[in-house]
N, C-alpha and C positions, 0 to 999 in steps of 0.2 A: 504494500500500500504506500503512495504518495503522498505526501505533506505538505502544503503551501503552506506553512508554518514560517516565519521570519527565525533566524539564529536566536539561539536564547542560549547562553554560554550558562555552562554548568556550573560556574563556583556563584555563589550566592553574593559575595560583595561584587562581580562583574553585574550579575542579575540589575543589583540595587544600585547600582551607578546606572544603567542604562533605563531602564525606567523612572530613574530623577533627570537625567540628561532629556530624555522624551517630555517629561514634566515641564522641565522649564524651555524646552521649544514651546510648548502648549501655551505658558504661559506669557513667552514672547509676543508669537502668533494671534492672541487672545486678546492680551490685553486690553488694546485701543478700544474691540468692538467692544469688551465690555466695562467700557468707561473706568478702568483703575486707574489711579492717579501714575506719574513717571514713577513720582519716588516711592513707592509701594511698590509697584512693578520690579526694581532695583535694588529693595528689601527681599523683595520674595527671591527674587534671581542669586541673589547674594548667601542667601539661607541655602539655598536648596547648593549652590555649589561649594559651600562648608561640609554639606550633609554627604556630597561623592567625595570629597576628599578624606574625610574620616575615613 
């Protein structure tokens, strides 16, 4: 059986960097339409690439 599945790397800290890195494309992407301020946008972006580099 075939899988269209995307790569999903097996160690758990690659896992969790790549679905925060995804996160904060989302929240790049997002932002504007849904009206958050720059500097909030820049807090969250900030957070979230504290949390892949742990």
């Amino acid at each position: 059986m075939i899988s269209n599945a995307p790569f999903m790397p097996s160690d758990p800290s690659e896992r969790f960097a790549m679905i925060f890195r995804a996160l904060q494309r989302s929240v790049a992407d997002n932002g504007y339409r849904l009206k958050i301020h720059g500097p909030l946008l820049v807090l969250i972006w900030n957070y979230l690439s504290r949390q892949i580099a742990r």
